[in-house]
Residue, then its C-alpha position, 0 to 999 in steps of 0.5 A: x460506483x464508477x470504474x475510477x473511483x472503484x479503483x482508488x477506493x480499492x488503491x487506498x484501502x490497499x494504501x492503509x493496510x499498507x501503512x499499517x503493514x509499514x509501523x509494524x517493520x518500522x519497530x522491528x527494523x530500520x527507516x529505510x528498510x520499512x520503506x523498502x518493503x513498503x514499496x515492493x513486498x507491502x503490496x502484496x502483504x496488503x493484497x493477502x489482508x485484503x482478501x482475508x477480510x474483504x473478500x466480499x469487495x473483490x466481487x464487487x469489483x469482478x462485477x464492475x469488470x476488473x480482473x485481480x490483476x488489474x487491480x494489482x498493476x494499479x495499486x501497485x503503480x498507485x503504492x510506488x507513487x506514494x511511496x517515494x514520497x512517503x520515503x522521503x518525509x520518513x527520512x527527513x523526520x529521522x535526519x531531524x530526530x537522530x542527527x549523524 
């Protein structure tokens, strides 16, 4: 596995842990508060769930040279990326759904 596809393979199965992380405030709370913590507080939930289910990855990972933390700056650069996209077509649809 190469360094960069390494990366995006732990950015994006940080992404779907995120995601799943994002429907689950989605139906305790509003739109744009999911999308707050999506982008900030998701990260780091997503981290913990990954490390609980995927701990064997993280050696594979520390074996190709990357440190957690490296790993945490790209994936969090990678989900603040993602997220304002993500943001915006979540605001769209409710604009669509529930005009004011």
């Amino acid at each position: 596995m190469t360094y960069k596809r390494a990366i995006l393979k732990f950015c994006l199965d940080m992404l779907f842990l995120n995601v799943l992380f994002l429907l689950v405030i989605v139906v305790f709370s509003s739109i744009e508060w999911s999308v707050l913590f999506f982008a900030t507080f998701g990260n780091w939930i997503s981290f913990l769930g990954y490390y609980a289910l995927k701990k064997n990855e993280l050696l594979l990972y520390r074996n190709l040279g990357l440190s957690t933390r490296r790993l945490l700056l790209y994936s969090s650069f990678f989900m603040f990326v993602v997220a304002f996209p993500i943001g915006l077509i979540l605001l769209g649809i409710k604009a669509l759904v529930w005009p004011s």
